[in-house]
C-alpha positions as CSV (number, residue, x, y, z in Angstrom):
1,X,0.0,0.0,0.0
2,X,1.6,3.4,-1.1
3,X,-1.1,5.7,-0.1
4,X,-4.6,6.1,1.7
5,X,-6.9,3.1,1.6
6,X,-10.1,3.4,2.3
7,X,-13.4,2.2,0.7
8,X,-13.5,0.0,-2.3
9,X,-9.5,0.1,-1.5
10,X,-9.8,-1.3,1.8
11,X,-12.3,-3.9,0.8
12,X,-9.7,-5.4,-2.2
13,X,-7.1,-5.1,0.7
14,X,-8.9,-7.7,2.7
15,X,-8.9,-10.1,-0.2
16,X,-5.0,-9.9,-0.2
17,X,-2.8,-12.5,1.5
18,X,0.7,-10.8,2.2
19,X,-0.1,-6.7,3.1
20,X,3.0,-4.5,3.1
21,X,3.2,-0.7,3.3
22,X,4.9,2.6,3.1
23,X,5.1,4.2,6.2
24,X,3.2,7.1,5.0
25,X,0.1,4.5,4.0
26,X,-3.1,5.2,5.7
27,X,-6.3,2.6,6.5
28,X,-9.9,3.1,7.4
29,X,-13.4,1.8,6.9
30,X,-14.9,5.1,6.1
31,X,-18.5,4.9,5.7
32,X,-19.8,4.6,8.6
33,X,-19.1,8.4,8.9
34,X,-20.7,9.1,5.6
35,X,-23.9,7.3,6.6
36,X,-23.3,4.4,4.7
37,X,-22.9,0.5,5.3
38,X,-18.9,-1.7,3.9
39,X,-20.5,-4.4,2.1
40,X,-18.0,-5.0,0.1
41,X,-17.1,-8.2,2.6
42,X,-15.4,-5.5,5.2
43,X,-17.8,-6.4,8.4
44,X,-17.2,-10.4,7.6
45,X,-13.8,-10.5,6.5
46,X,-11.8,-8.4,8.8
47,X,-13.2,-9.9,12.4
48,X,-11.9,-13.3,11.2
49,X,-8.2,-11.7,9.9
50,X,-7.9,-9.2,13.1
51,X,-8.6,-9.8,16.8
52,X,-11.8,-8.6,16.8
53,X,-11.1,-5.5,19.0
54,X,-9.4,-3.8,16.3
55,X,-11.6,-5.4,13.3
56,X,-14.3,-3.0,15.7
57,X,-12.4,-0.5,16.7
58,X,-11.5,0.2,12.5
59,X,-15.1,-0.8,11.7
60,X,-17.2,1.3,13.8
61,X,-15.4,4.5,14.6
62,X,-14.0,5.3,10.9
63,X,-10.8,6.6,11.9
64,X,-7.4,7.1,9.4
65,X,-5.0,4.6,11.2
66,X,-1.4,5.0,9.9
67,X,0.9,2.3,8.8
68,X,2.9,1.6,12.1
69,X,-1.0,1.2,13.9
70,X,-2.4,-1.4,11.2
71,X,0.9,-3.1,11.5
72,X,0.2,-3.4,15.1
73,X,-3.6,-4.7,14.3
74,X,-2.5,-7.3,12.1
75,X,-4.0,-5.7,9.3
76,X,-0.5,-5.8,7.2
77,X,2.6,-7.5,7.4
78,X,5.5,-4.9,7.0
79,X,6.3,-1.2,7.0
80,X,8.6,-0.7,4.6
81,X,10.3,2.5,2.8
82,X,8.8,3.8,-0.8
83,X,12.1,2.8,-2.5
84,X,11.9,-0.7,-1.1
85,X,8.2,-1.2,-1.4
86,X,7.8,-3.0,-4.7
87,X,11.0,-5.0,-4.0
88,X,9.4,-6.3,-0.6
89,X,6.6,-7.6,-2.6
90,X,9.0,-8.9,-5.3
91,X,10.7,-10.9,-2.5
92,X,6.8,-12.4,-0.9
93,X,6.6,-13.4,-4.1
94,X,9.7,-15.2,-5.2
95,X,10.0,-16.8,-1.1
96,X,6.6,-17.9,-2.3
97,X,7.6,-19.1,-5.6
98,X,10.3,-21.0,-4.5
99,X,7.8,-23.7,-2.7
100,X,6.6,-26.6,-3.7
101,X,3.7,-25.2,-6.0
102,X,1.2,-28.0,-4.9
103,X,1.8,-27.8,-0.8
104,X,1.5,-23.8,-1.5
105,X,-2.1,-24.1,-3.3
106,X,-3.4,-26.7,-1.0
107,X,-1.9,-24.8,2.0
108,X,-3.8,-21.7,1.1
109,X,-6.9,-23.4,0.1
110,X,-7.2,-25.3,3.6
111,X,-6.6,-22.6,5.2
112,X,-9.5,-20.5,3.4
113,X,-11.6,-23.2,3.7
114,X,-11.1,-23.7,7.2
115,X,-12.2,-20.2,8.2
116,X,-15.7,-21.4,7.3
117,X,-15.8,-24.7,9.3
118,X,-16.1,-25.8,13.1
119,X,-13.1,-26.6,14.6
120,X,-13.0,-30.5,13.5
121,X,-14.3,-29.9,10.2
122,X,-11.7,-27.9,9.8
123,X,-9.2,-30.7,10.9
124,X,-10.8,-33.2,8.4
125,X,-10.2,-30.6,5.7
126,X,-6.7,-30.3,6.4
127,X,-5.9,-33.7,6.6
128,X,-7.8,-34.5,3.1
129,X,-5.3,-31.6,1.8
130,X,-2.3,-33.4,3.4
131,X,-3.1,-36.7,2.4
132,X,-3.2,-35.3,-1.0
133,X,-0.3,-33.7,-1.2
134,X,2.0,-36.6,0.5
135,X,0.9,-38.7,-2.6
136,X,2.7,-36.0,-5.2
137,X,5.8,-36.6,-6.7
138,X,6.8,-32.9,-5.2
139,X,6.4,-34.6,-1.7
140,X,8.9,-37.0,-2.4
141,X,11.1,-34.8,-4.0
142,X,11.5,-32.4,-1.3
143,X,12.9,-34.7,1.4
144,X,15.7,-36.3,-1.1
145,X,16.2,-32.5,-2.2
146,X,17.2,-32.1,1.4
147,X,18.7,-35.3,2.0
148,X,21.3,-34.8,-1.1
149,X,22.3,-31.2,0.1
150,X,20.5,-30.1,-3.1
151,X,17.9,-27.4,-4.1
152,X,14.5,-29.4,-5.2
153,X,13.1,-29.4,-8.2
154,X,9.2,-28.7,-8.3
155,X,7.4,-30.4,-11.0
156,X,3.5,-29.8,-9.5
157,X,2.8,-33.3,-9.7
């Protein structure tokens, strides 16, 4: 985030995985002070990323929170300088990348799916995902990656 994000801006952020930010960036839910509702997914996606304190305390009062406070909140991941902003997200996404493509997929998906389970549904979910995944030929290939000193090589299968 390089800027002010509020409204529509803040609703695409909560649909974002990894969050970083200039110092100078700026967050808010702002329509409750213009007499309007965030139903753009704001009221159900942010109690379930944020402890739900914050999630309110951004929800209901409309305040401009600066970079350094959403950090705090959970609401991104790093504060970063402008010059080094675009290179920080470079770097998410090469670290990301760099995984087994398969275990990254299936990692996210659980975890997404999870959010809208109980507790042990949630468990069964994840261990359909697993089960998957330690059938691939990626799974194999990751522990004799590691066992001959080498870097593996991913084929998503």
């Amino acid at each position: 985030m390089n800027g002010t994000c509020v409204a529509g801006g803040f609703e695409m952020l909560g649909l974002t995985d990894i969050r970083v930010a200039v110092p100078e960036a700026r967050f808010a839910v702002m329509e409750p002070k213009r007499g309007l509702f965030a139903g753009g997914g704001s009221t159900v996606r942010l109690p379930r990323q944020i402890p739900y304190a914050f999630a309110m305390e951004l929800l209901l009062t409309a305040d401009l929170v600066d970079a350094e406070r959403a950090l705090a909140m959970g609401l991104i991941n790093r504060v970063v300088a402008a010059d080094r902003l675009m290179d920080t997200a470079y770097d998410y996404a090469a670290r990301i990348a760099a995984n087994a493509p398969l275990a990254v997929s299936a990692t996210k998906q659980s975890a997404v799916e999870g959010l809208a389970f109980d507790l042990e549904s949630a468990y069964d979910n994840e261990t359909r995902h697993s089960d998957r995944i330690f059938e691939t030929e990626d799974a194999k290939e990751g522990p004799r990656a590691f066992a001959e000193k080498r870097p593996p090589r991913w084929r998503a299968r």
